[in-house]
N, C-alpha and C positions, 0 to 999 in steps of 0.2 A: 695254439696259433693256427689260424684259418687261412688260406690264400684266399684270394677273389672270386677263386672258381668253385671250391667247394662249400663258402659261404652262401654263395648263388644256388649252386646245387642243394644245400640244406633247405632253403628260404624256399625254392621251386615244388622239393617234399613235401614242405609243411604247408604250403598254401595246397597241393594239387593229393592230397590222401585224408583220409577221416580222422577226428581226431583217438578215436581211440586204437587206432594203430600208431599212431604217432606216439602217443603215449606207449606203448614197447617197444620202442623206437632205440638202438644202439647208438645213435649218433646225437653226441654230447652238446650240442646245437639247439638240435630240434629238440630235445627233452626241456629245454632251457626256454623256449621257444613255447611250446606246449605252457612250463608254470606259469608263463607271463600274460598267457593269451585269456582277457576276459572270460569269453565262452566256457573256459575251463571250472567248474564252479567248484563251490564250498565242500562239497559231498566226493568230487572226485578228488579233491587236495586231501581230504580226510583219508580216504583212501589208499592213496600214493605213500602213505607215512609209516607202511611198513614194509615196501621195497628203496625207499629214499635212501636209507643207511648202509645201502647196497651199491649210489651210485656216487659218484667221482664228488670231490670236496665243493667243487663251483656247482655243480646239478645242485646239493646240499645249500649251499648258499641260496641262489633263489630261493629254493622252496621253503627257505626259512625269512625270507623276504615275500614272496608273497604272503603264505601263513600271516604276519606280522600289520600287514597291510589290509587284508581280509577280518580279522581278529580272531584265528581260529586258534587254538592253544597246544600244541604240539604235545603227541598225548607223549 
């Protein structure tokens, strides 16, 4: 559960840093934020798939929702 303030503060992160910092990014938000983000392509979801099983059950959830949506086959 997120307050108002550090929803804001996440959203101000990820709009205002690169994305591949964002992607080593500690905060469970902006990693979520990151899978979702178009820009983020096929090659770097391919990637993420062997630190994924490292990060919290909902980070997991998207990237198994974007994968799904993308058609990439979770190796």
């Amino acid at each position: 559960v997120y307050s108002q303030v550090e929803f804001i503060e996440a959203v101000n992160e990820y709009l205002n840093s690169p994305k591949e910092a964002l992607i080593k990014s500690d905060n469970t938000l902006i990693k979520i934020l990151v899978i979702l983000d178009r820009r983020v392509g096929k090659r770097t979801l391919e990637n993420m798939h062997n630190t994924i099983t490292t990060e919290e059950e909902i980070v997991q959830y998207f990237y198994k929702l974007r994968c799904d949506a993308e058609g990439i086959m979770e190796l």
